[in-house]
C-alpha positions as CSV (number, residue, x, y, z in Angstrom):
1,X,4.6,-24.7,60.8
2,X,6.9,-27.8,60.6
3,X,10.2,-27.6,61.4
4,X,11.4,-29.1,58.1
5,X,9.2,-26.3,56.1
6,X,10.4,-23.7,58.2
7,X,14.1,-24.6,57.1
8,X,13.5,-24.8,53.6
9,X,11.5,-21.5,54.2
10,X,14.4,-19.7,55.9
11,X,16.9,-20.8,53.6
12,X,16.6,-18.4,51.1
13,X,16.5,-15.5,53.6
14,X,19.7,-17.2,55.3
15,X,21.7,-17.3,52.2
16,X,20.4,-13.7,51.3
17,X,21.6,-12.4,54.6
18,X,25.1,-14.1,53.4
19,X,25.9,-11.9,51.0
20,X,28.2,-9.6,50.4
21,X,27.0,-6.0,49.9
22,X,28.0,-5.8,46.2
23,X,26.4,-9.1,46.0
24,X,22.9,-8.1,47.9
25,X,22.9,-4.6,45.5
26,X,23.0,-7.0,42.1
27,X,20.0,-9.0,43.6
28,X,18.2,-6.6,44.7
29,X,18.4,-4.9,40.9
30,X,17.7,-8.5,39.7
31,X,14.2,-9.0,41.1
32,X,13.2,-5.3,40.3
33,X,14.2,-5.8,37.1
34,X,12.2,-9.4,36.9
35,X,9.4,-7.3,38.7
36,X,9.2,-4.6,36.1
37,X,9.8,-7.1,33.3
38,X,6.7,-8.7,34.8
39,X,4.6,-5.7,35.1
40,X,5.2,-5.0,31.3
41,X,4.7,-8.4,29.6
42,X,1.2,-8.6,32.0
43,X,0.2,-5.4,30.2
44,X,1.1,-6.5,27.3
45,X,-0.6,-9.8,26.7
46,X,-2.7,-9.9,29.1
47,X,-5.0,-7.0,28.2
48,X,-8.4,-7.6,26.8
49,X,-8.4,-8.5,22.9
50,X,-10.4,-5.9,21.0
51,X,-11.9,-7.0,17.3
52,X,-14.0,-4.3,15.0
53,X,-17.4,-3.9,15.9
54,X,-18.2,-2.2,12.5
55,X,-15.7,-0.7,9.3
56,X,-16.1,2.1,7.2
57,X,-18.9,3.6,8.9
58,X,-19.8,7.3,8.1
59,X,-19.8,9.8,10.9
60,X,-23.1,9.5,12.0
61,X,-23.9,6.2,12.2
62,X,-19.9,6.0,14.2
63,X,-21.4,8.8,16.6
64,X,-24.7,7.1,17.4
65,X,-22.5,3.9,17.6
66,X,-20.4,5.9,20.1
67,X,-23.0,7.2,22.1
68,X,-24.8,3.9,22.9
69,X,-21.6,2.6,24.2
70,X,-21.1,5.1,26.3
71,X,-24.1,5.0,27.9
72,X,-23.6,1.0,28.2
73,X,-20.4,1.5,29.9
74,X,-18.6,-0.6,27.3
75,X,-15.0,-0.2,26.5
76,X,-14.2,0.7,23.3
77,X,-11.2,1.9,20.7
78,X,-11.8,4.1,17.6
79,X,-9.5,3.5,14.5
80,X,-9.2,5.0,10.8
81,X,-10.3,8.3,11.7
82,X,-13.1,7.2,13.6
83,X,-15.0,4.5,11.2
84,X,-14.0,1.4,12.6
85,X,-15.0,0.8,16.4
86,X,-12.9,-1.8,18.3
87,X,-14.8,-3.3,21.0
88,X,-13.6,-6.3,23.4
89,X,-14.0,-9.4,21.5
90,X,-16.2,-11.4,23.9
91,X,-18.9,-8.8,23.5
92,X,-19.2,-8.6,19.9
93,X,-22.2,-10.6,19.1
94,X,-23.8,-9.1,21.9
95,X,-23.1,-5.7,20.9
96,X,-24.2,-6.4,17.4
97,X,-27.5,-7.6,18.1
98,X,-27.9,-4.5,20.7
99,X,-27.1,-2.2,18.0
100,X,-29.6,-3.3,16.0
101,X,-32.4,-3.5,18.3
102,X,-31.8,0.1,19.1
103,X,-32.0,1.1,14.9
104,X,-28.4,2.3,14.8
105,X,-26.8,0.3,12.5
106,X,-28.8,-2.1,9.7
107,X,-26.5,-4.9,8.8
108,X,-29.1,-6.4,6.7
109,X,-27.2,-7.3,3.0
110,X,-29.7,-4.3,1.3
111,X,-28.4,-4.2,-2.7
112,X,-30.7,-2.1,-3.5
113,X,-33.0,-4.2,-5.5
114,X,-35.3,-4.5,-2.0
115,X,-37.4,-1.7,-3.5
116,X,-38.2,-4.1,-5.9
117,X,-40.0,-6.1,-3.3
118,X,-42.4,-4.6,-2.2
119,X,-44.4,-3.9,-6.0
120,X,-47.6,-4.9,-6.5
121,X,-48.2,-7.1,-9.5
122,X,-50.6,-4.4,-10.8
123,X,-47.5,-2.2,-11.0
124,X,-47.7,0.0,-14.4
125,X,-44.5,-0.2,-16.6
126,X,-43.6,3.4,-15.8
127,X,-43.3,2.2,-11.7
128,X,-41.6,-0.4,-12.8
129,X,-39.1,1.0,-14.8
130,X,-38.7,3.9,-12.0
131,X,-38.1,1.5,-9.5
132,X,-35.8,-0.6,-11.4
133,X,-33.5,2.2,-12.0
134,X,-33.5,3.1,-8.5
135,X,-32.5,0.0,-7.5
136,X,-29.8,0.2,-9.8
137,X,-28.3,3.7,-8.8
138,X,-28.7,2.3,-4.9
139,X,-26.6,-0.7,-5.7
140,X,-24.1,1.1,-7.6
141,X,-24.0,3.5,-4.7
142,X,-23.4,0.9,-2.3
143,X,-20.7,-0.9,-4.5
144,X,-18.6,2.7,-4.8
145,X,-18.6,3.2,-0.8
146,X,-16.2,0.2,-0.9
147,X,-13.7,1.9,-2.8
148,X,-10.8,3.0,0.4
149,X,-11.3,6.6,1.1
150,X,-14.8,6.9,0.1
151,X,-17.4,8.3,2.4
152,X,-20.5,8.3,0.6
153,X,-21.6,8.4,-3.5
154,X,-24.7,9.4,-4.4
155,X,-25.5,7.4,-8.2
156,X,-28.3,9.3,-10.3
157,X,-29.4,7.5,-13.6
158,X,-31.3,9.3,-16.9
159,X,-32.4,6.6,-18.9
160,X,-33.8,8.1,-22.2
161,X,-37.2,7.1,-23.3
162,X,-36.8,4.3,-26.2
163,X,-38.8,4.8,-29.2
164,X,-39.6,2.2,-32.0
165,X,-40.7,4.1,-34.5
166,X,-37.6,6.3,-34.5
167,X,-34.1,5.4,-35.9
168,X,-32.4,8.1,-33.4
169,X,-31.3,5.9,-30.1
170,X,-29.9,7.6,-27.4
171,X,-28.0,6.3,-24.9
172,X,-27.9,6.3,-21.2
173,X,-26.0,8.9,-18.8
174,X,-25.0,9.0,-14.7
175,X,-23.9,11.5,-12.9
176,X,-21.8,10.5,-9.3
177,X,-21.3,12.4,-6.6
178,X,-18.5,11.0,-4.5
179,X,-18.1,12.4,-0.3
180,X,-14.4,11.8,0.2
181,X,-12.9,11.0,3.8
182,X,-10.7,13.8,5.5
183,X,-7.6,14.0,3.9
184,X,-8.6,11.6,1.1
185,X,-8.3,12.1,-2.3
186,X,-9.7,10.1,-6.1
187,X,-6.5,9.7,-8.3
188,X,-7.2,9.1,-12.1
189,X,-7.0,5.4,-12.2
190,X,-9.9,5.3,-9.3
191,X,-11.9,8.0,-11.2
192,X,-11.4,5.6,-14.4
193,X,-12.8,2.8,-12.4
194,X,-15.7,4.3,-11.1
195,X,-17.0,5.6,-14.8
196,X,-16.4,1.9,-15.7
197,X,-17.7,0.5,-12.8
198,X,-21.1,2.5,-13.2
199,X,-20.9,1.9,-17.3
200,X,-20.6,-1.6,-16.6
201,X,-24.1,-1.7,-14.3
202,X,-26.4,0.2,-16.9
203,X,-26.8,-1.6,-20.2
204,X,-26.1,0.5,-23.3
205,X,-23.9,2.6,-21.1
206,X,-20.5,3.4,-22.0
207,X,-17.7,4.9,-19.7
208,X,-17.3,8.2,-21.4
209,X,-21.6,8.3,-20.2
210,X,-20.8,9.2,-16.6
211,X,-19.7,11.9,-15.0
212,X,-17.9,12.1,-11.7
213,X,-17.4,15.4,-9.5
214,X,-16.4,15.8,-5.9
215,X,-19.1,16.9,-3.3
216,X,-16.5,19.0,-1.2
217,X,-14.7,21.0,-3.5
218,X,-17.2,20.8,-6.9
219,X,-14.5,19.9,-9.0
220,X,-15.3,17.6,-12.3
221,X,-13.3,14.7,-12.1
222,X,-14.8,13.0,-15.4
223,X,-17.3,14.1,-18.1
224,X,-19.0,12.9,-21.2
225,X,-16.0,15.1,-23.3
226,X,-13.1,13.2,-21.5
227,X,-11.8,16.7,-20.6
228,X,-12.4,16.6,-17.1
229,X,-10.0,17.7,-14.7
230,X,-9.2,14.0,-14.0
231,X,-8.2,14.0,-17.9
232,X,-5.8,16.7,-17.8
233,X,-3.7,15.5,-14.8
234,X,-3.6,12.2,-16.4
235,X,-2.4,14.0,-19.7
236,X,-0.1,16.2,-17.4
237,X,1.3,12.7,-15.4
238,X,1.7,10.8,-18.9
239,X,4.2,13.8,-20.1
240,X,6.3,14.4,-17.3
241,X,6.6,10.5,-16.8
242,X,7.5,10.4,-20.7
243,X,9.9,13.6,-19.7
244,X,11.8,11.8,-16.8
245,X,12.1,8.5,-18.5
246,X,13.9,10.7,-21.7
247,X,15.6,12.7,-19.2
248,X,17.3,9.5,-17.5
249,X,17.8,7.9,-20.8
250,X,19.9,10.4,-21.9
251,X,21.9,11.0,-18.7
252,X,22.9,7.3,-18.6
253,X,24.5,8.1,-21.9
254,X,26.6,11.3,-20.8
255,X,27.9,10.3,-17.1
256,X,30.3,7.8,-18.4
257,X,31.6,10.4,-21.2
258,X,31.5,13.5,-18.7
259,X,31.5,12.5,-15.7
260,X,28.7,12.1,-13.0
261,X,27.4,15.7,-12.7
262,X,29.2,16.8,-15.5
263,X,26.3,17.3,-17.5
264,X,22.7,18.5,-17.4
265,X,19.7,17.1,-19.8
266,X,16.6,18.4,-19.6
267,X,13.7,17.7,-22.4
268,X,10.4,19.4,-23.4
269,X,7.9,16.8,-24.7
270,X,4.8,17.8,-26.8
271,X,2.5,14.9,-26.8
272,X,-0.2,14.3,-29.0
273,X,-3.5,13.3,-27.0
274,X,-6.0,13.2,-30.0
275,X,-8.0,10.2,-31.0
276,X,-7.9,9.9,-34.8
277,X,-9.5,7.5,-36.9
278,X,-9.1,6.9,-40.6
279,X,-10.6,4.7,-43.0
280,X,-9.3,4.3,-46.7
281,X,-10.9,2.0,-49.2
282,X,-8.4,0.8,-52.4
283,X,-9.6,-0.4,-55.4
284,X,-7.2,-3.9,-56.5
285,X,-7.6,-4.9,-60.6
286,X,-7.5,-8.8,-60.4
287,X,-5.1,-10.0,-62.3
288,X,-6.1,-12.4,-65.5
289,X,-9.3,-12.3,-67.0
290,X,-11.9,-10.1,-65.1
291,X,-14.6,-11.6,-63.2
292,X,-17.9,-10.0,-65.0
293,X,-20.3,-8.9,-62.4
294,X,-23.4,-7.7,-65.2
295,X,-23.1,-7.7,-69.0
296,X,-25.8,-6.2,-71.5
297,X,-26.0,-5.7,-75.5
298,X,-28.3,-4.0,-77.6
299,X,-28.4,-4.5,-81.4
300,X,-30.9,-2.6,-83.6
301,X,-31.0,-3.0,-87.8
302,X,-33.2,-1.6,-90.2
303,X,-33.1,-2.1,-94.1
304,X,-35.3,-2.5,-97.7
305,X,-36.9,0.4,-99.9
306,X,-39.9,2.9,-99.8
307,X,-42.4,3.7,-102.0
308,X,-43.2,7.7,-101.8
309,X,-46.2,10.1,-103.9
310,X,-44.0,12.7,-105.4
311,X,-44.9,15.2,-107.9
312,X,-46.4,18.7,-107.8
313,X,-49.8,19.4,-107.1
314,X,-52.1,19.5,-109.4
315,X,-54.4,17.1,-111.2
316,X,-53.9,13.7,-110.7
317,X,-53.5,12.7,-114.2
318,X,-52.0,15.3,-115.5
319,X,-47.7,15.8,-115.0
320,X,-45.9,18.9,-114.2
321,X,-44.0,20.3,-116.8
322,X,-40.9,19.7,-116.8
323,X,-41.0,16.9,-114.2
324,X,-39.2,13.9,-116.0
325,X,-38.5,10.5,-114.0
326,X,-34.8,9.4,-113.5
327,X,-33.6,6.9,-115.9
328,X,-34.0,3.4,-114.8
329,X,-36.2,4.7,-111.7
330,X,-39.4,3.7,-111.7
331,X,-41.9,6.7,-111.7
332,X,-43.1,7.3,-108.1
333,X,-40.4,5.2,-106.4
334,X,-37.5,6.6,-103.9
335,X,-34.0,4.6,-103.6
336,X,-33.4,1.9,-100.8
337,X,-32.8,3.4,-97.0
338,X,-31.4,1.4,-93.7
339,X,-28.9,1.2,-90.5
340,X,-27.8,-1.0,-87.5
341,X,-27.2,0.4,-84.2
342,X,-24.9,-2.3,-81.8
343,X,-24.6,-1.3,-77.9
344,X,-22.5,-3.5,-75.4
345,X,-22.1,-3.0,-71.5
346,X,-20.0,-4.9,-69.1
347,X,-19.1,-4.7,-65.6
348,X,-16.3,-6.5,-64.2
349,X,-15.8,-6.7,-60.4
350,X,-13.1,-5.0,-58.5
351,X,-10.9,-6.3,-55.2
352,X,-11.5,-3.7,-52.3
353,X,-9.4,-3.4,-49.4
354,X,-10.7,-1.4,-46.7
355,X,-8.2,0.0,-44.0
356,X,-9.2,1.2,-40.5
357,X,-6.4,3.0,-38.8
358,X,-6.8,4.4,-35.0
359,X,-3.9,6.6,-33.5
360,X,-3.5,6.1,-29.6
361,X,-2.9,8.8,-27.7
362,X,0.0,10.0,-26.4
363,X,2.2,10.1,-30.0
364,X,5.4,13.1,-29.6
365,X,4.2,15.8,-31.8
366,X,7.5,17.9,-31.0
367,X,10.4,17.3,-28.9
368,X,13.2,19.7,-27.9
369,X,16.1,18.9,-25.8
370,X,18.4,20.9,-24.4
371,X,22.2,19.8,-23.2
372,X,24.8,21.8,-20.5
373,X,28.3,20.2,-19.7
374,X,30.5,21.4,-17.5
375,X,33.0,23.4,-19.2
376,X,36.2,22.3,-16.8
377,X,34.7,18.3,-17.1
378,X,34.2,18.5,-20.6
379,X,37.3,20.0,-22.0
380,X,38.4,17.0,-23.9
381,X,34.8,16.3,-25.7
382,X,33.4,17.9,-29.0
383,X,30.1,19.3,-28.4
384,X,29.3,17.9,-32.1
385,X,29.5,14.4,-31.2
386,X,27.5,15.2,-28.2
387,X,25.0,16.2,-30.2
388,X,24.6,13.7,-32.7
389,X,24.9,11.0,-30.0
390,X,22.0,12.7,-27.9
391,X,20.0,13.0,-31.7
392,X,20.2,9.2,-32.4
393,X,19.2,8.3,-28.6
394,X,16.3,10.0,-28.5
395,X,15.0,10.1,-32.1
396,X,14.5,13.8,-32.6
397,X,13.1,14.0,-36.1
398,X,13.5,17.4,-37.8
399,X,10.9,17.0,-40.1
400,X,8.5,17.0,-37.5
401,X,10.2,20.3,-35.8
402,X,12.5,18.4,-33.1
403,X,15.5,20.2,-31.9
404,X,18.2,20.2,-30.0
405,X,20.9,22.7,-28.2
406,X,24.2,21.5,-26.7
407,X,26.2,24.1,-25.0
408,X,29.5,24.0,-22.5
409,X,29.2,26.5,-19.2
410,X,31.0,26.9,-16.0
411,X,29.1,25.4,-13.3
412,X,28.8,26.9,-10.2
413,X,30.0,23.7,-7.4
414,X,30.0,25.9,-4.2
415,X,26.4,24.7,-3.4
416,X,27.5,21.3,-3.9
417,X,30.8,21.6,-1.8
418,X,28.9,23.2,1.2
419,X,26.1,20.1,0.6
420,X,28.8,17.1,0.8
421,X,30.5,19.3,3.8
422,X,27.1,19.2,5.6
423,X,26.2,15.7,5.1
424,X,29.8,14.6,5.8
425,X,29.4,16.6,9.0
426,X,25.8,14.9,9.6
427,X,27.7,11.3,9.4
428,X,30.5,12.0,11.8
429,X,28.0,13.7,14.0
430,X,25.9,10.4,13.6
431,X,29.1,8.3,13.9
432,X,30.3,9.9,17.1
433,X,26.6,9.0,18.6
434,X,26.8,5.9,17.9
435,X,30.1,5.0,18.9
436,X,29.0,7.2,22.4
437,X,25.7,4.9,22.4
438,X,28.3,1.8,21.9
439,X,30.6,3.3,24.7
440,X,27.5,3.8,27.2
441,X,26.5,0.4,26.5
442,X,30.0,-1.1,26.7
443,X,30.7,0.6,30.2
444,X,27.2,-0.7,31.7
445,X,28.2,-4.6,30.4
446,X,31.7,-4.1,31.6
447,X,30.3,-2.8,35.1
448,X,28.0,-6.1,35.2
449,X,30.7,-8.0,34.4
450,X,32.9,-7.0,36.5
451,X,30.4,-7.3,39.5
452,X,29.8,-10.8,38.7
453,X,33.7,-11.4,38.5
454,X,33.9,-10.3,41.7
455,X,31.1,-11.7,42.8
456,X,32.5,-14.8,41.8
457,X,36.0,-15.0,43.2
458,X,34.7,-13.4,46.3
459,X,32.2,-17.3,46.5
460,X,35.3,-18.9,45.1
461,X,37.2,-17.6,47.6
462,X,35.3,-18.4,50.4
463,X,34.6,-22.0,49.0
464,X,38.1,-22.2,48.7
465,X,39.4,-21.5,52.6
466,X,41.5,-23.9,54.5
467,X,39.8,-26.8,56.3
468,X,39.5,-26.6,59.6
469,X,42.6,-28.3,61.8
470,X,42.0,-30.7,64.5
471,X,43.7,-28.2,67.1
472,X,40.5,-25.9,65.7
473,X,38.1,-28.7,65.9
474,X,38.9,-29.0,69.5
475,X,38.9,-25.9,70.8
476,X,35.6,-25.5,69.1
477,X,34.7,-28.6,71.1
478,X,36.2,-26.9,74.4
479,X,34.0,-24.1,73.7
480,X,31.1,-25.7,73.1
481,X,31.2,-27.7,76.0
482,X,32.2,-24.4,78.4
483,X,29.3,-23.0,76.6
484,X,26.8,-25.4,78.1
485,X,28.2,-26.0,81.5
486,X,28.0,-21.6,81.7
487,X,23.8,-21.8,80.7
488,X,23.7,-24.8,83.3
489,X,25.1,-23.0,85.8
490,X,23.7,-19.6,85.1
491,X,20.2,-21.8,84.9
492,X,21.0,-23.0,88.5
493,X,22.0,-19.7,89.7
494,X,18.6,-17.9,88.2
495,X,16.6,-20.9,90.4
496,X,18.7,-20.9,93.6
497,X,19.1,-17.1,93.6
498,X,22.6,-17.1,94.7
499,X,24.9,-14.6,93.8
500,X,28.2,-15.3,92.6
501,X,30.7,-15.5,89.8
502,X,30.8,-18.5,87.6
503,X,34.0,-21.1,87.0
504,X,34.6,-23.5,85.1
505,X,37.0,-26.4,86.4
506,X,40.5,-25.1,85.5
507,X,39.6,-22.8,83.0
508,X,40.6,-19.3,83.1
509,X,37.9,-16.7,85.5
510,X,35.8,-14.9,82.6
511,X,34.3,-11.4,83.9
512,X,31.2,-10.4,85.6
513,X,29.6,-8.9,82.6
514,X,29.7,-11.9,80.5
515,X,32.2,-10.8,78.0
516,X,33.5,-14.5,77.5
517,X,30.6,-15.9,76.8
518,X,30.0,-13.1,73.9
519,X,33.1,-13.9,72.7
520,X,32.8,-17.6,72.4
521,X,29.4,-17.3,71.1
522,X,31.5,-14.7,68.8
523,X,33.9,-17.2,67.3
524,X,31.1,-19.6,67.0
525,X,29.3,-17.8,64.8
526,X,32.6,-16.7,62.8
527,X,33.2,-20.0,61.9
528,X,30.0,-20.9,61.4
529,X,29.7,-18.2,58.7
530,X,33.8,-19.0,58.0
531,X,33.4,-22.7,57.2
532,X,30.1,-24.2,57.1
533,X,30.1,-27.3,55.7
534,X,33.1,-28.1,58.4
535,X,30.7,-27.0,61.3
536,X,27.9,-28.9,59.8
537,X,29.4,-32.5,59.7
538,X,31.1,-31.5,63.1
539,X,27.5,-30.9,64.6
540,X,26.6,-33.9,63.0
541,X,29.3,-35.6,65.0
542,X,28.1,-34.7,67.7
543,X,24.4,-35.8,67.1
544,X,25.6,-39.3,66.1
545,X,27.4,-39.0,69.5
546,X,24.1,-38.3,71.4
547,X,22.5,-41.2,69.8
548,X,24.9,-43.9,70.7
């Protein structure tokens, strides 16, 4: 190795081995630290990067998936309970088109209507209408799987046979099954979006058509009557929602009168779920001169006289006795006979209104509320404004049976004194372990700091020592030079083989067992260490010297 390299090699080593102890222990923790830090941040980002393989896959198809891995010695990560499969991300394609040579997984986009494919054009209508509506139930299948938490759904179809000659038209009905994942429950908004979602893929189909039960427990979350299970704990959420917004309504109203916790409001809501629909015609009379829809009349007269045989019977020619004509009547005749007969008809037309009224559900058919205040708070408060203030904010209505009770009792606080005590407790206890965690931290930065204080003055001290005098400068000359004439002599002495003790010129004897030299070599290296930069440009003196 060059001599120059090996220098800028050493160096480090030589200014290590300069230190003080305090100074070597704070490097030392440095470069473990760095080394650790290291370790850590190499393990962190420099792992492999994993990206899914395959979502939501049911447990079978993630076991096979599983298995072939396995057996392919390919690492792998399992998330979401097991349905997605994280594999390294430079193998994905790889793996994908493995898993589908082996069968496992079909990634083909398969809607359902692939059934439909493969029909002959000499199909009959009834295959055709069979296959269509199995193609429907498959892609509706398919399109509920997506919803998060699902498993598997299982669609089934009864389409009822349409008949022309019949005014009677029934409509079409599902039934879903729905496979939930472990732990994973339908709420009633996703149930309402399934019988939608289904309704909406079968024309004629209307939501309250499907049905919707749970494969694990059996349980009817939706049916045809809308009083599925799903229905009620809607109903049930709607009124205690209604409840709690009445409930904080009214107790925004009494804490600034009583006092916070002076008063307690709760409120029984009966809530009308019924659909209703009426429809009322009214009959309007226009106004001015009716508008005739139809008129009819019908006028019969009849008039002038009529000749009649009277008489008795008997001989034509011969009269009864007795029987004498009127005067002024002509024998034979009877007096004049007639009538009229008028009928009119007229129909005038009529305004109609027609009215059409549906009630939502979810109208209060009864509410009750009942009121308790504190009987030390409210002291100073008539309970019969109380009352009528609490009336008007919730609009009880005692025609339709509302009521309401205010009433003053003694409440019991000790429950409430021992709960503020314990959570007062819980924050000092927190408090005091935090300030200990600031105190823990405090004393390790003050250590550091105070180990690179001394650190410091200790390399400010030494940068700081007196220069070297000329008197030193000399005698480290003297020595020097003593130095060398010893190693020429001893060098001499080791060739010639004589024994003896060594001198130098005037200078005082030094001992047989080379003590002198040790200590001269001693003070050299004292100063050395001492005052380096003064021994430096001295030894580069001396080179310059050598030179010239």
């Amino acid at each position: 190795m060059p001599k120059n390299l090996k220098r800028i090699a050493d160096k480090p080593w030589q200014a290590f081995a300069s230190f003080t102890p305090g100074q070597k222990a704070v490097t030392m923790v440095a470069v473990v630290v760095l080394l650790l830090g290291g370790v850590f941040f190499s393990k962190l980002t420099g792992g492999t990067a994993m990206e899914p393989l395959y979502v939501n896959l049911s447990a079978k198809d993630a076991a096979a998936v599983v298995t072939q891995l396995q057996s392919s010695g390919v690492a792998y990560q399992l998330q979401n309970g097991g349905t997605t499969i994280l594999v390294p991300s430079d193998q994905v394609s790889a793996l994908k088109l493995q898993m589908a040579g082996a069968g496992l997984i079909d990634d083909s986009t398969d809607n359902g209507y692939s059934v439909l494919t493969g029909m002959s054009v000499t199909s009959s209508q009834l295959q055709q209408d069979a296959a269509l509506k199995q193609a429907t139930e498959i892609d509706a299948a398919s399109t509920l799987k997506a919803i998060a938490g699902v498993s598997d759904a299982r669609v089934t179809i009864a389409v009822p046979k349409q008949d022309v000659f019949s005014d009677d038209t029934q409509k079409p009905t599902a039934a879903v099954l729905m496979t939930m994942k472990s732990g994973a429950t339908l709420t009633s908004s996703q149930v309402n979006s399934i019988t939608h979602l289904v309704a909406a893929s079968v024309s004629g189909m209307s939501p309250e058509d499907v049905t919707v039960t749970d494969a694990a427990t059996g349980r009817m979350l939706s049916s045809t009557s809308g009083s599925g299970a799903a229905s009620a704990d809607e109903r049930s959420a709607q009124t205690l929602a209604y409840q709690d917004e009445m409930v904080q309504k009214l107790q925004t109203l009494l804490d600034p009168i009583v006092g916070p916790g002076a008063a307690v409001v709760r409120v029984n809501a009966d809530l009308d779920y019924d659909n209703t629909k009426t429809t009322s015609n009214t009959y309007v009379a226009p106004t001015g001169t009716p508008l005739a829809i139809s008129e009819s009349s019908d006028v019969e007269k009849y008039a002038g006289d009529s000749q009649a045989v009277s008489g008795v019977m008997g001989p034509d020619n011969i009269g009864v006795n007795g029987a004498t004509p009127a005067p002024g009547a002509t024998p034979g005749a009877t007096p004049g006979n007639g009538y009229t007969h008028e009928k009119s008809a007229r129909d005038n037309a009529l305004g109609t209104v027609q009215e059409v009224k549906v009630k939502a559900p979810g109208d209060v058919r009864k509410l009750s509320i009942a009121v308790v205040l504190d009987a030390s708070a409210a002291k100073s408060v008539n309970t019969s404004e109380i009352q009528s203030l609490v009336t008007q904010a919730a609009g009880l209505d005692t025609k339709r049976g509302d009521a309401i009770q205010v009433s003053t009792m003694q409440f019991n606080t000790s429950a409430a004194t021992q709960a503020a005590q314990a959570a007062k407790a819980q924050a000092a206890l927190a408090s005091k372990g935090q300030m200990m965690k600031y105190a823990k931290t405090g004393v390790l930065v003050l250590a550091l700091l105070l180990t690179l204080l001394m650190t410091w003055l200790k390399s400010k001290k030494a940068r700081t020592r007196m220069p070297v005098s000329r008197a030193e400068l000399e005698r480290l000359d003297e020595l020097e030079r003593r130095n060398a004439e010893l190693e020429a002599e001893k060098a001499q002495l080791m060739l010639t083989g004589a024994p003896g003790q060594l001198a130098i010129g005037a200078a005082e004897p030094e001992d047989d067992n080379g003590e002198g030299l040790a200590r001269v070599r001693t003070e050299i290296g004292e100063m050395v260490d001492s005052q380096p930069e003064e021994v430096a440009q001295l030894l580069r003196g001396w080179l310059a010297d050598r030179r010239t």
